[in-house]
C-alpha positions in Angstrom: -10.7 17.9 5.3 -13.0 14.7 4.9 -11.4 11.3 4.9 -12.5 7.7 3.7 -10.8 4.5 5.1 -11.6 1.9 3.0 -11.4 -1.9 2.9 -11.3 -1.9 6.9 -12.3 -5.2 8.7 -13.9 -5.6 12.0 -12.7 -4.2 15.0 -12.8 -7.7 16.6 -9.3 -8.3 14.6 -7.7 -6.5 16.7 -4.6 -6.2 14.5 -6.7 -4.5 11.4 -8.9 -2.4 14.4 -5.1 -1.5 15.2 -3.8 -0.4 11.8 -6.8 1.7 11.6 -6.8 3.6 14.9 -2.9 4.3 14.0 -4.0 5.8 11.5 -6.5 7.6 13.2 -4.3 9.3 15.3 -1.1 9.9 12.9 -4.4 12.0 10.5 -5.5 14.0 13.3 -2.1 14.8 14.9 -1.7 16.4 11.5 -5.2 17.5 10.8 -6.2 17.4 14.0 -10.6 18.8 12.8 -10.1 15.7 10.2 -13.7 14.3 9.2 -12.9 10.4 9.1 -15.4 7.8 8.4 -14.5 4.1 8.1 -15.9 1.8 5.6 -16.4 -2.2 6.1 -18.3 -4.8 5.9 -19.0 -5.2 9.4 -20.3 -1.1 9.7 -23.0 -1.3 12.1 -21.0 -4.1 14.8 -17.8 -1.4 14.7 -20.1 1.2 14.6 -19.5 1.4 19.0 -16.0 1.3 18.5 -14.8 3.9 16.1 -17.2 6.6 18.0 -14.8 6.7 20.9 -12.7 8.0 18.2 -15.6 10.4 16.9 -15.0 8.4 13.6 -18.1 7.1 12.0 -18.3 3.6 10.4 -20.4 3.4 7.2 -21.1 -0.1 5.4 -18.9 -1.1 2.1 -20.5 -0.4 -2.0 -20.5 -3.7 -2.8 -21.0 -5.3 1.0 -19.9 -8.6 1.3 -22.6 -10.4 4.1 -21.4 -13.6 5.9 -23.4 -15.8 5.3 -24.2 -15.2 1.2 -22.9 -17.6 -1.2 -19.7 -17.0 -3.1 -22.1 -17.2 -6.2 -24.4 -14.7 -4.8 -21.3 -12.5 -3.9 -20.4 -12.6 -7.7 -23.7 -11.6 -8.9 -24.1 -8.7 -6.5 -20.4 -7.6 -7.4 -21.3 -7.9 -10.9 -24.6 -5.6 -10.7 -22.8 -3.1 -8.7 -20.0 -2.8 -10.8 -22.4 -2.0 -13.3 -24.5 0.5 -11.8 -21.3 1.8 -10.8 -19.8 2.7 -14.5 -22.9 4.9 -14.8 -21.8 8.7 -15.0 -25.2 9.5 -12.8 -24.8 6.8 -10.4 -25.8 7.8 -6.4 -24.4 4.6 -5.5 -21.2 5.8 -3.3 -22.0 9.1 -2.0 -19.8 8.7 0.8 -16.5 8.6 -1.6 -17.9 11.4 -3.7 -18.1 13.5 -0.3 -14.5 12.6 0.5 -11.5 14.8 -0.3 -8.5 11.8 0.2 -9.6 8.0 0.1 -7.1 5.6 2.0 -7.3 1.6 1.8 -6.1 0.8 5.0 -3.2 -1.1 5.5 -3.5 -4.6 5.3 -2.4 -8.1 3.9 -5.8 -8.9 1.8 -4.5 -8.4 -1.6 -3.3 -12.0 -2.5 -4.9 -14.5 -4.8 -7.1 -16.9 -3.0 -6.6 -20.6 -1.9 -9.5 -21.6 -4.3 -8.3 -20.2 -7.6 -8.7 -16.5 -9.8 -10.4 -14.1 -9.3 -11.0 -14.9 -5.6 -13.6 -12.7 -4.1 -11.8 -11.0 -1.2 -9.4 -9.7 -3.8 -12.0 -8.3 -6.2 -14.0 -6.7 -3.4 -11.1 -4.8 -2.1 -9.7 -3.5 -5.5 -13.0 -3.0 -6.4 -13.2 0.2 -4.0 -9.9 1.3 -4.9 -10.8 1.6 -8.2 -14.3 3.1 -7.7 -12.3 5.6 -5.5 -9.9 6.5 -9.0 -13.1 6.5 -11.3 -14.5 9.6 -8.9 -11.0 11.4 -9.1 -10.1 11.2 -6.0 -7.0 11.5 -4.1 -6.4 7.4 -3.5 -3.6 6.2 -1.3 -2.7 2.6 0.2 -1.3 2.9 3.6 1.3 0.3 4.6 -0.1 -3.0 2.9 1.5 -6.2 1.5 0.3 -7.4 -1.4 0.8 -11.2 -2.5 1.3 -14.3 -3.0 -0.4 -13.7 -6.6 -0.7 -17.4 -8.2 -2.4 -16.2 -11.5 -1.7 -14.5 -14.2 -4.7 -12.9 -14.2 -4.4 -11.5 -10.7 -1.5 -10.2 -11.6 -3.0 -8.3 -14.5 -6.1 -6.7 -12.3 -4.0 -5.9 -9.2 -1.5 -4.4 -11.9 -4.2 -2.2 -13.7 -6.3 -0.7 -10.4 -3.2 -0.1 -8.3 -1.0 1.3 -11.0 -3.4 4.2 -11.0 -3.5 5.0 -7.1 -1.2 8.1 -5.7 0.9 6.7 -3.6 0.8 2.9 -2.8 3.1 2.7 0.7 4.1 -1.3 0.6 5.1 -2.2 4.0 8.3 -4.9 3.4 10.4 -5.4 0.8 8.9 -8.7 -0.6 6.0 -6.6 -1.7 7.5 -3.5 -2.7 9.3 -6.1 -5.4 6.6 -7.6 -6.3 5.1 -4.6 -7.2 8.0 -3.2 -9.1 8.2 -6.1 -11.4 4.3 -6.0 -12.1 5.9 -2.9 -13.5 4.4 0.4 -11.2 6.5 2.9 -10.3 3.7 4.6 -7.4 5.5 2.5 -4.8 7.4 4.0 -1.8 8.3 1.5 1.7 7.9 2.1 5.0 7.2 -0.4 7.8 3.6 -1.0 9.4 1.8 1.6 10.9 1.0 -0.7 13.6 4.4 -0.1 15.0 3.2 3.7 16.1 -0.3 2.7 17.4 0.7 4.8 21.4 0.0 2.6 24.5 -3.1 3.1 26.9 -2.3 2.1 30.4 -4.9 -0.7 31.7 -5.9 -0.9 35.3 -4.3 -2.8 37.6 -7.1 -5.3 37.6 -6.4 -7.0 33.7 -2.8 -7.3 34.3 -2.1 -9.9 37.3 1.7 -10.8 35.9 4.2 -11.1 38.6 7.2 -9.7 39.1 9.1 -13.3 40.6 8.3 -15.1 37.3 8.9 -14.9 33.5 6.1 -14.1 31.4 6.2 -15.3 28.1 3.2 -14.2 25.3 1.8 -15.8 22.8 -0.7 -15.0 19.9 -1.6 -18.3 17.7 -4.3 -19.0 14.9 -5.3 -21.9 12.8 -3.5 -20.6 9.4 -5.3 -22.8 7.0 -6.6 -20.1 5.2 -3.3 -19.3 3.8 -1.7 -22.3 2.9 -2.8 -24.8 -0.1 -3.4 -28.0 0.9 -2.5 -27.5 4.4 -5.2 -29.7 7.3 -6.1 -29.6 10.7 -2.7 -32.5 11.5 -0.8 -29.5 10.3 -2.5 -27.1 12.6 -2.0 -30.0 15.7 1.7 -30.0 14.7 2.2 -26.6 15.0 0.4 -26.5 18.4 2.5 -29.5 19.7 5.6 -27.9 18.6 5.1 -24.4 19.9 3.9 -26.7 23.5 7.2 -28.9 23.2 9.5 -25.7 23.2 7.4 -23.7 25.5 7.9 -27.2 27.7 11.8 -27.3 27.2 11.8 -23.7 28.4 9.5 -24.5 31.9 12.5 -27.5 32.4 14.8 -24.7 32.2 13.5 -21.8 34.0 10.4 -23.0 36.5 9.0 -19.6 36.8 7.4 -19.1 33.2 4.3 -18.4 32.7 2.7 -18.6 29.3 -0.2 -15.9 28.7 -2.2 -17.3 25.4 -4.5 -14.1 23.8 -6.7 -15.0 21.3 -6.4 -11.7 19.2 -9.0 -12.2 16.9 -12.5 -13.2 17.7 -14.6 -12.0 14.6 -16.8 -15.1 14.7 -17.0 -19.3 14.6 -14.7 -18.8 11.0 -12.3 -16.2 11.8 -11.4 -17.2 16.0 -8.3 -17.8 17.5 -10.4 -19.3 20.6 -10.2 -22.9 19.7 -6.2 -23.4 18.7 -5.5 -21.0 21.9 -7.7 -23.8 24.0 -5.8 -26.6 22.7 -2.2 -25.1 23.8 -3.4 -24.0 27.2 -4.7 -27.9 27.6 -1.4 -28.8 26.6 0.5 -26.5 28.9 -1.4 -26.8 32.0 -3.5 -24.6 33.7 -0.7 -24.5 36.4 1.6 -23.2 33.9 -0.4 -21.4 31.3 -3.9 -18.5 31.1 -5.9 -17.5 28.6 -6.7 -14.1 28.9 -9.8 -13.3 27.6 -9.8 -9.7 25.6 -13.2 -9.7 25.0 -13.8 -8.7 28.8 -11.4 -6.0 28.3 -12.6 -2.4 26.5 -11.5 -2.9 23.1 -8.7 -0.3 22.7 -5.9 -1.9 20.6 -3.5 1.0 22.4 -3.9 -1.4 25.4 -2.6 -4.2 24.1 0.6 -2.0 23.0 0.7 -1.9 27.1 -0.5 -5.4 27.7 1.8 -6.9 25.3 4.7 -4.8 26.3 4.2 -6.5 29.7 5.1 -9.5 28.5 9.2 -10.6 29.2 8.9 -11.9 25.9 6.2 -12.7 23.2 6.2 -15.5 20.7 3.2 -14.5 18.1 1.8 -15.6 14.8 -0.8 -12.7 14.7 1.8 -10.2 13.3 0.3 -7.3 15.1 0.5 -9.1 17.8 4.1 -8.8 17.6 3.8 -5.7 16.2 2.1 -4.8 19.1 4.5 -6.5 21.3 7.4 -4.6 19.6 5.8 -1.7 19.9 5.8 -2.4 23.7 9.3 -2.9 24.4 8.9 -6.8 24.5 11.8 -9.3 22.8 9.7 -10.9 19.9 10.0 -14.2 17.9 7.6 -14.2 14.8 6.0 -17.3 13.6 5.1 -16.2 10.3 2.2 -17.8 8.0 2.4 -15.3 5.8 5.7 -13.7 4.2 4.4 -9.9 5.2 5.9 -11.3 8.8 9.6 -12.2 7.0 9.6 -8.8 5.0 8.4 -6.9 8.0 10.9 -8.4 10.7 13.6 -8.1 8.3 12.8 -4.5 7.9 13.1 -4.3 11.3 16.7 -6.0 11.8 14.9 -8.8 13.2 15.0 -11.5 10.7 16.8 -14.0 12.8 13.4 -13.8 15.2 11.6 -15.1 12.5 10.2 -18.8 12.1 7.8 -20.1 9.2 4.9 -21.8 10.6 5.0 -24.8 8.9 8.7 -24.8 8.5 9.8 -24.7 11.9 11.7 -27.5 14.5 11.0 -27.6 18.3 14.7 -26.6 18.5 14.4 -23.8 16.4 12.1 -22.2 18.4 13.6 -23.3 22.1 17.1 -22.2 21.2 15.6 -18.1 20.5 13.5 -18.0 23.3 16.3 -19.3 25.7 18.8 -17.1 23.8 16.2 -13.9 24.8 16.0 -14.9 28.7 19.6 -16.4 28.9 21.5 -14.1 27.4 19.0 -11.2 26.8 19.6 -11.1 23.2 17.7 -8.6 21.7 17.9 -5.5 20.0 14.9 -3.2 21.8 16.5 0.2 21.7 17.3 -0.5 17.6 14.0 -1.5 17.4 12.8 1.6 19.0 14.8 4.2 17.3 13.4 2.4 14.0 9.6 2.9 15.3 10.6 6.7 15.6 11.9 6.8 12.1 8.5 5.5 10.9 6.2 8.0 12.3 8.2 10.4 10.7 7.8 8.9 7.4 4.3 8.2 7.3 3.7 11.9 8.9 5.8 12.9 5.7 3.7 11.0 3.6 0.3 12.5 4.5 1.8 16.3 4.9 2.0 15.4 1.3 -1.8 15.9 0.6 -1.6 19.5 1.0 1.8 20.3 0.0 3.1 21.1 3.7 
């Protein structure tokens, strides 16, 4: 059986390079000869990391290059589109040899910062529907879709994704969203993410001790998602998350904060610089970066490097997917609201903080509830990451009818 991830990022985000290997391994436990190939932008730099899967990585229809203008993006969208509506077009063998098309889970699907239309969201429905157009079997694994500003987002998102198999929303923000754009294809379970298994690393990456409390932390400069936001609001987030990590050091002297920058995709898309500027803050007596880069880039290790941690503090949300996953207490600061409906899903909500919304106290008074009074729910949390497998291994036993 030959499968087609679509819309898949680089494997650099190690979040989206987690989703995807998830799913990797929930397909093959099933179909365990699976053909899988995984389309992106970014096909020949993942092409390293998907063959220790034996998964090949092909580039995207319409490919969408870094450094092209937006207006260039449109044009080449445009003349794709069009040689795509021929009934003779050669242009996407690979989705033509596929038996079952997935667009991988995700939070892409929202209307852009900069207005209509915005090209991110195009690309990726674009695929989906170019998948529907060749009749074949289309699902979207755990995704949230939204915020939607504009009507007319609402209106194309309606009409490609109305028309997919089975569209698996992964909270309950987006599963309502979805319903009231009127489709009926929608079914909910949580993120795949959560059922990504752990990969023990060596001795050598993890050098946390034993005497001391070890406190994670994932952050990233959210600009990208919030209108009108600026780089003070970024350096008051930073100070915050520093001024309660502080209050907790004043409390308990043997933390020690662990900073990962998660993603490292490039100069635009880098956790690198906002992960400096809380380790400055923080003190290199009290705080590491520790640089992922130098470790082999399996996301099942940071399932076991995460679930290290005493407790993780994360604004990646796989990170404290990741982190859950792991067996690690987790407080979410969420930029997005696919962290609110996820963590609520979970029974989690009251671990969850908005970005931009959040007081020092706020955040001090949950991590000191977690090491004071060890007040969290980890074995609810992992009896829910057991019903989840079963669901989505439900879910694909539906292709053939099992």
């Amino acid at each position: 059986m030959k499968f087609l991830f679509i819309n898949a990022y680089s494997a650099k985000n190690r979040g989206d390079a987690g989703i995807v290997v998830a799913m990797i391994h929930l397909i093959r436990g099933i179909y365990p000869g699976a053909e899988i190939k995984v389309m992106s932008s970014f096909s020949e730099e993942n092409q390293g990391f998907y063959e220790k899967y034996n998964v090949n990585s092909v580039p995207t229809v319409w490919q969408l290059e870094e450094n092209q203008s937006s207006i260039k993006r449109y044009i080449n969208g445009a003349k794709i589109l069009f040689k795509s509506l021929s009934k003779n077009s050669k242009h996407a063998e690979i989705i033509k040899e596929s038996d079952v098309v997935i667009s991988v889970g995700g939070g892409y699907l929202y209307s852009s910062r900069r207005g209509p239309l915005g090209i991110g969201l195009l690309n990726s429905l674009f695929h989906i529907w170019l998948a529907q157009k060749m009749s074949k079997k289309t699902i979207a694994f755990p995704q949230s879709v939204g915020p939607l500003n504009y009507s007319i987002d609402k209106l194309i998102v309606k009409k490609v994704l109305r028309k997919v198999d089975t569209f698996i929303s992964r909270e309950n923000i987006t599963t309502n969203l979805l319903e009231n754009l009127g489709l009926s294809n929608v079914i909910q379970i949580p993120d795949i993410g959560f059922t990504l298994p752990k990969k023990e690393l060596g001795s050598e990456f993890k050098q946390f001790r034993a005497d001391q409390i070890n406190v994670g932390l994932t952050l990233l400069d959210w600009r990208f998602a919030k209108e009108n936001s600026s780089e003070k609001d970024i350096d008051l987030y930073i100070n915050k998350v520093s001024e309660a990590c502080n209050l907790l050091l004043k409390e308990y002297k043997n933390c020690h904060f662990y900073i990962f920058p998660q993603v490292t995709v490039g100069e635009n898309d880098s956790d690198l610089i906002v992960s400096k500027k809380l380790n400055a803050k923080l003190g290199a007596t009290n705080s590491s970066i520790v640089n992922l880069d130098k470790i082999e880039n399996f996301p099942e290790f940071l399932v076991d490097l995460y679930g290290d941690m005493d407790m993780f503090i994360g604004s990646r949300m796989h990170s404290t997917i990741f982190a859950l996953a792991g067996g690690t207490p987790t407080i979410a600061l969420a930029y997005q609201y696919k962290t609110i409906g996820t963590f609520k899903d979970m029974g989690l909500e009251k671990y969850t903080l908005k970005v931009d919304d959040f007081s020092v106290d706020d955040l001090y008074r949950k991590m000191n509830d977690i090491v004071k009074k060890q007040d969290f729910p980890v074995e609810k949390v992992s009896f829910k990451i057991r019903e989840i497998e079963t669901q989505l291994k439900n879910e694909i036993k539906k292709i053939r009818g099992w």
